[in-house]
N, C-alpha and C positions, 0 to 999 in steps of 0.2 A: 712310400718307396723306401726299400733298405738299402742302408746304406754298406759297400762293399768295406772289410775288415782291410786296413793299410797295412801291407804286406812288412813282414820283420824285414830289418836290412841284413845286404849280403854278408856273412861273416868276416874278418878281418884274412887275407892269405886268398883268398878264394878270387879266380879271374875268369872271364869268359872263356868258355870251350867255345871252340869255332864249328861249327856246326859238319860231320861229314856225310849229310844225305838230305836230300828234299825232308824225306820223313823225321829226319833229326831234329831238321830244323821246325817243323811243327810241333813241337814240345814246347817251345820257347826258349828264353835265353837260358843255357845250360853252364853251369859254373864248375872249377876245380879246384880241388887244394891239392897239393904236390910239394912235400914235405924236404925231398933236394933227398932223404938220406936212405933210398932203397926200398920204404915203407911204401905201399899202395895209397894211390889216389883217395880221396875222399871229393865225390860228385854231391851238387847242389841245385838248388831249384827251388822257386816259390812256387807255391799250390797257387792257379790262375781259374779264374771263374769259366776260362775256357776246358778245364780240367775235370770241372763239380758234376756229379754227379746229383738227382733231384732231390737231392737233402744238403746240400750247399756243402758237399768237404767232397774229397777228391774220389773218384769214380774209379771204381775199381777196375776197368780195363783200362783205363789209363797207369794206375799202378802197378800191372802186372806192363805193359809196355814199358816203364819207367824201369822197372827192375829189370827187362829183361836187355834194353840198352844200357843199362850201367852196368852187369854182368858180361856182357860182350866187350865194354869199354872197359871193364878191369884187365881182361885177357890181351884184347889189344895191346895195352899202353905196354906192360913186359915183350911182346909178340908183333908188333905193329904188321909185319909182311904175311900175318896168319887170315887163310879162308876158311870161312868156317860159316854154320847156320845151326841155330836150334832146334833141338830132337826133342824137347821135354821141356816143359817150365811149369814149377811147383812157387803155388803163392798159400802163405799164410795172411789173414788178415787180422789183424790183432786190437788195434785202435783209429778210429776214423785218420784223415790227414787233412785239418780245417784248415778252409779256406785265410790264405794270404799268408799261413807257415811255412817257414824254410825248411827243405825238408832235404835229408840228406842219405846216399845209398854210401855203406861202409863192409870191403869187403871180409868176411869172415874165411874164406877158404877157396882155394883153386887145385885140384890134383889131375894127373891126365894119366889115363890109363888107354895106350894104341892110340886109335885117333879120335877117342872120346874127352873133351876133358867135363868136370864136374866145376861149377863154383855155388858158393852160397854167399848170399851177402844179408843185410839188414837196410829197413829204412827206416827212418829214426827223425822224429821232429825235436831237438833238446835229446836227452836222455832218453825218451819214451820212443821207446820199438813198434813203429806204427805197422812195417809187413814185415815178415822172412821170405824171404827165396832161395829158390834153388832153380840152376838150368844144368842140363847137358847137353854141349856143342859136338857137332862132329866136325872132324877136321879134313879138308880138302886133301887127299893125295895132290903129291905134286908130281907133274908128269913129266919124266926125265927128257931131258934136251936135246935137240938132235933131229 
């Protein structure tokens, strides 16, 4: 029997995100840091065995899932009253993301062009860029009142 890898602890700064969706919350417990000074969040998360993929490190549609709610949740947090949904999600995979790693999505870029906007982020176990993404959201019209 193998034994499971004792997950790294949650970094120092970093608190539970509260979960906003049934499907949120099947990810497990989701972490944030928020810096106080205008800077973008930085989201958190152990790699769970409920996660792995049959080579025991994190399963790649899990990862593309993971980037594409942490790409929504960078938008949000500046935008919170924004609807919106995914027209594209571009995943790079670069390095496994082994089991029990803190694994962390940082974002790199947000621009919105009409009602498209573009973000790219990184996910990063330590220093090592474990995927790149990219999504583009389309943005709800909002329908005047009346």
């Amino acid at each position: 029997m193998t034994r499971r890898p004792k997950p790294h602890p949650v970094p120092a700064g970093f608190k539970i995100l509260p979960p906003v969706s049934p499907f949120f919350r099947s990810l497990g417990k989701v972490y944030i840091r928020e810096a106080g000074d205008g800077t973008p969040p930085v989201y958190g998360l152990h790699v769970r065995p409920k996660h792995a993929n049959r080579h025991g490190t994190g399963h790649g549609g899990f990862l593309a899932t993971l980037a594409d709610t942490f790409m929504a949740a960078f938008v949000h947090h500046s935008q919170p009253d924004l609807t919106m949904w995914t027209v594209r999600l571009g995943m790079e995979y670069k390095r496994p993301a082994p089991m029990g790693a803190w694994l962390e999505g940082h974002l790199r870029g947000i621009t919105r062009e009409g009602r498209f906007i573009t973000v790219e982020m990184e996910l990063k176990v330590g220093d090592t860029v474990t995927n790149k993404a990219s999504a583009v959201f389309s943005v709800a019209e909002k329908k005047p009142a009346g």
